[in-house]
C-alpha positions, 0 to 999 in steps of 0.5 A: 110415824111416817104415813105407811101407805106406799106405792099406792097400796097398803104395806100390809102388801107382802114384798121381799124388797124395796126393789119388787116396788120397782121395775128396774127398767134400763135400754140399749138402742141402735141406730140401724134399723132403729130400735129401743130394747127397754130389758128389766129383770125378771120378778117371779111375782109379777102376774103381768105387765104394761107398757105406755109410751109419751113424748116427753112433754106430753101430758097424757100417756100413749096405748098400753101394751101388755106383756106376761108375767114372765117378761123381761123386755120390751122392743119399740121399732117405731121410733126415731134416730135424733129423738127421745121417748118416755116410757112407764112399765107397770107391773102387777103381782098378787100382794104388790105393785111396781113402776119404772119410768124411763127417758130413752132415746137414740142419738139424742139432739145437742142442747147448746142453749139452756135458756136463762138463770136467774142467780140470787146471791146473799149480798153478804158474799158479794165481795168475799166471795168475787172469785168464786161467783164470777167464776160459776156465772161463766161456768153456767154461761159455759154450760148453756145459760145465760145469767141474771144476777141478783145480790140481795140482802140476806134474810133478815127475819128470824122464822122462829120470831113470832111477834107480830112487829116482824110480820110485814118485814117477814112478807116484805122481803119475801115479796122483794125477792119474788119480785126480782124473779117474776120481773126476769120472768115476765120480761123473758118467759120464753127462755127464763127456766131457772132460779140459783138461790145462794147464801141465806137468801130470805126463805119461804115458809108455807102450810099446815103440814107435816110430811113426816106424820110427827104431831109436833112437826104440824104446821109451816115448812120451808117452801121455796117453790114459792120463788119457781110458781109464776102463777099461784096465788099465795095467801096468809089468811087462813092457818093458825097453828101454834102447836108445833115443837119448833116456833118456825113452824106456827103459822098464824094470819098475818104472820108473812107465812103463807097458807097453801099446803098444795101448789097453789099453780104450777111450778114454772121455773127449776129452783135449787138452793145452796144455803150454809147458814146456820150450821155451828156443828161444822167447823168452817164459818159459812162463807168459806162453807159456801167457797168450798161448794162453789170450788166443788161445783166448779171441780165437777164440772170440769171433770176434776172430780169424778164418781164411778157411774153406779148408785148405792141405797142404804135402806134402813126402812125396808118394805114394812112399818113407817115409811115402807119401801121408800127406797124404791125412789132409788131403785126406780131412777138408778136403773135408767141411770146405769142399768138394774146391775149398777145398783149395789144395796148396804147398809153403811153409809159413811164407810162405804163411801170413804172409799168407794165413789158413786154418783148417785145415792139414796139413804133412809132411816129414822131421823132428826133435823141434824141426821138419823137417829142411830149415827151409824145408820146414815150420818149425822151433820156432826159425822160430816165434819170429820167425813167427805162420802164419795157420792155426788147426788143425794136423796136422804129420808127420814124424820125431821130432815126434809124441815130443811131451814133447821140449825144443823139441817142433815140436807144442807149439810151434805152439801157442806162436805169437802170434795163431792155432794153438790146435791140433796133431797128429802125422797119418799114422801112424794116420789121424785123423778128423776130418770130424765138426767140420764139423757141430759137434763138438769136435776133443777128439771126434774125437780120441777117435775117432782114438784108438779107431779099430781099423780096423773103422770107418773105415781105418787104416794103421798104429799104431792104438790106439797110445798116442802118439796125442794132441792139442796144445790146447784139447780143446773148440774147435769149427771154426765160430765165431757172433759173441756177442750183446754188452752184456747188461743186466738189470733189473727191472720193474714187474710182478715180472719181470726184463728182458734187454736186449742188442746183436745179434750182428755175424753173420747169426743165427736169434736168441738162446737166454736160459738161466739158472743159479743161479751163473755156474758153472752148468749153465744151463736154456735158458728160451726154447723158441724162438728170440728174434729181437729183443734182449730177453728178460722172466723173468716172476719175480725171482730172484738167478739168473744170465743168458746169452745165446747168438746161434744161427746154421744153419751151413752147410759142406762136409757140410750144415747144422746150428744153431750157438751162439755163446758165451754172455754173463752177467749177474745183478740187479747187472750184475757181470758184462762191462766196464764201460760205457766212453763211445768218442767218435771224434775223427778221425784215427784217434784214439779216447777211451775213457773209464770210471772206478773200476777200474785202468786197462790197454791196449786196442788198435783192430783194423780191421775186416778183422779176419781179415788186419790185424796192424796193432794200434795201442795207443790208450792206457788204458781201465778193466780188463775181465775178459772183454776184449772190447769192440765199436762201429761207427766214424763210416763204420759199420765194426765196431771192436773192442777187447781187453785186451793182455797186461799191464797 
């Protein structure tokens, strides 16, 4: 039942492919002379095509240029080394339309600060999950952030519980958590950019809408750009709406569900949400649910876990009936990410990915709240329980899954799996955007982006600025992932000064920024103004600061260049931070000892050193306790090995 207008024309339009809806635009740039080369491939359909150009934030697009049918590339000498530039390129044919945007630029500047994120934490999880959540706050302050932390009470009020004794505890608890964020935002609206929202934290429900065109489906959605819109007006005065199959979605005055069905004002802040309630069909209770993604985020961010640089589309819709040529949200953002070639097109989900990895990928078939209708389509949440697809980031379509707050919900349940989804997003009713990831922006950016998105600036089908719109995950992952630095030691000197000492990074890096914060919290100040290119650093005074250490990498992708941090390691005068020094002797026969002493033993696992494709983990025994949970050494054949703290102890 999905609305059959797609692209912005009729699907009575004749296209061999969801991929003729898209130009599959990608770049390579050099420095000398400076130069963009934008290259698609060739469409023997195409009658013409158009080129315009922005700064990223602009709010117009720049003179167009046109190009001949025939054309493949488009060259832009007018630009500048240490700048980015967006571009649209349109084309036309006889029965259809297409458009690639992309985000290219050459040596891109360092990001070192990414301003603040306001973390919200279920406070059911504040004591069982300590480790985990101490430890992703110092990997977003590792990544750039600095983190306003939140714990509140759990949502307590049951959206499908329709009796009007619960509606001012409904509206009371949304309110408080509004007030949490607006209070962080209005005291720093410079640099507040984000909102982490984790556990079941209470969940905003909005409109008289129903995206995926099912009469039963009419009425209120999940919306939690509620928590990002600074300055909306939201209200609960109008719908009464009591059709829908599923009582979550009736909406009546009064009932603490608000009544915008569009934005109301502009989406301010990035909003992610990591939300493993409710999910029976899985085997784990929902707090080791949310250990196991906070452990995997944790992983990918350290480049523990990896996935080849490509992305896989399983498209069960194609260009014609319900929901025509939606797939082409993957074939639009995977060119800029890895360029047209990368883009490898199936039909079978689970076992492509069972062993094959791909950072990103978008699937869509007919659907219901817990997965596609056919199993063997995509998956169903049951499916998950039993299988772990090998792919990062996720865009799903299909019937129902977008109703994101439903028991056994396919979107969070991506994020339920073992070792790799830490993304996903109902994609296609409207387009998202998210060719900006492959310069270095977050997915909470172009989230937001997607969010706000009328039209005017890039195309959009239908349901734009709809709040349904919304992002399963961390709202701070970054595609491109650099090896830290390891080993961070500090001491002081002879002349007065403190010494910094560490092992490189395992990737091919520039060097390494030092910063310095008065507490691990920070914000840290960059310190070097060049890049240090050995492993060691002098702070010419003393102080009881704390260190960090950043590997910094020019990243190359499908859109040009750009200078890429990794994540940050600590350390202070008293070398608190990090794991313990461990003594790791080989002996032979794939035996390992790791030896430590004073702290409360847990497991370590050895992965092998193809550590994109092995699952074959093999627990070696006991090894001190590490807070972070990395460790990393060169066996007896030089191969790089490392180690992680299981999940229990």
């Amino acid at each position: 039942m999905i609305c059959e207008i797609l692209c912005g024309i009729a699907v009575s339009a004749v296209a061999q492919s969801g991929s003729d809806y898209a130009v599959r635009v990608s770049a390579t740039v050099q420095p000398n002379p400076a130069q963009i080369a934008l290259s698609w491939p060739a469409d023997s359909g195409a009658t013409g095509y158009t080129v315009c150009r922005k700064l990223r934030d602009d709010s117009s697009w720049g003179t167009a240029t046109l190009l001949a049918g025939n054309a493949t590339n488009y060259v832009d000498s007018n630009v500048v080394v240490g700048s980015a530039y967006e571009y649209e390129v349109s084309k036309s044919a006889s029965t259809y339309a297409g458009v690639g945007y992309i985000y290219a630029g050459i040596q891109a500047p360092l990001v070192d600060s990414r301003g603040k994120v306001v973390l919200v934490v279920d406070n059911t999880f504040t004591s069982s999950l300590a480790l985990e959540l101490a430890r992703l706050q110092q990997d977003l302050v590792g990544d750039g952030w600095t983190v306003s932390r939140h714990d509140v009470p759990r949502m307590a009020v049951d959206p499908a519980d329709t009796s009007s004794t619960v509606w001012t505890a409904r509206s009371n608890e949304l309110a408080s958590i509004k007030a949490l964020v607006k209070a962080d935002y209005s005291a720093d609206t410079n640099n507040v950019k984000a909102v982490f929202l984790l556990g079941h934290v209470p969940v905003p429900y909005s409109g008289k809408i129903a995206p995926d065109d099912h009469s039963d489906h009419l009425g209120a959605w999940p919306a939690d750009m509620y928590y990002g819109d600074m300055t909306g007006i939201w209200t609960d005065s109008i719908w009464n709406t009591t059709t829908a199959s599923d009582l979550r979605n009736w909406n009546v005055p009064g009932d603490g569900k608000c009544d915008q069905a569009v934005l109301p004002g502009t989406v301010t802040l990035q909003v992610g949400r990591v939300d493993l309630a409710n999910l029976p069909a899985l085997p784990q209770d929902e707090t080791n649910l949310l250990r196991q993604y906070l452990n995997k985020d944790h992983r990918f961010r350290h480049k523990l876990v990896m996935a080849q640089r490509r992305g896989w589309i399983d498209d069960h819709f194609g260009v014609s009936g319900a929901s025509s040529a939606v797939a082409v949200n993957g074939w639009r953002n995977f060119a800029p990410f890895f360029g047209a070639s990368n883009i490898v097109a199936g039909s079978d989900w689970l076992g492509t990915l069972a062993t094959n990895s791909y950072l990103w990928g978008y699937a869509c078939a007919g659907g219901n709240y817990d997965g596609s209708i056919d199993p063997t389509d995509i998956a169903t949440t049951a499916l998950l329980a039993t299988n772990d697809p090998r792919v990062v980031f996720t865009m799903f379509f299909g019937s129902y899954f977008g109703d994101w707050d439903s028991q056994n919900n396919f979107l969070r349940a991506a994020l339920a799996t073992t070792n790799y989804t830490l993304t996903s997003a109902w994609v296609g009713r409207p387009y998202w955007q998210f060719h900006h990831m492959a310069l270095g922006e977050t997915i909470g950016f172009s989230t937001r982006l997607s969010q706000n998105n009328d039209g005017l600036l890039y195309s959009v089908n239908s349901d734009g600025r709809s709040p349904h719109i919304a992002l399963m995950g961390d709202p701070t992952l970054r595609m491109h992932i650099v090896a830290p630095p390891s080993g961070l030691l500090v001491t002081t000197n002879g002349s007065g000064g403190v010494d910094l000492n560490w092992n490189a990074s395992s990737d091919s890096v520039l060097g390494y920024h030092v910063y310095r914060a008065r507490t691990a919290a920070g914000p840290f100040a960059r310190l070097t103004t060049n890049l240090v290119t050995g492993t060691g650093y002098t702070d010419p005074a003393v102080t009881t600061n704390v260190y960090m250490v950043r590997a910094v990498k020019l990243e190359v992708s499908g859109s040009g260049s750009y200078y890429n941090a990794s994540q940050g390691i600590f350390q202070d005068l008293a070398n608190s931070f990090g794991p313990p020094l461990l003594t790791i002797t080989d002996l032979g026969g794939g035996v390992f000892s790791i030896l430590g002493g004073g702290i409360p033993d847990w497991t370590y696992r050895i992965q092998s050193a193809d550590a994109a494709e092995t699952t074959n983990w093999q627990t070696l025994g006991t090894a001190p306790a590490d807070p972070h949970g990395i460790f990393q050494f060169n066996d007896t054949n030089g191969l790089p090995q490392r180690f992680y703290r299981s999940l229990y102890p």
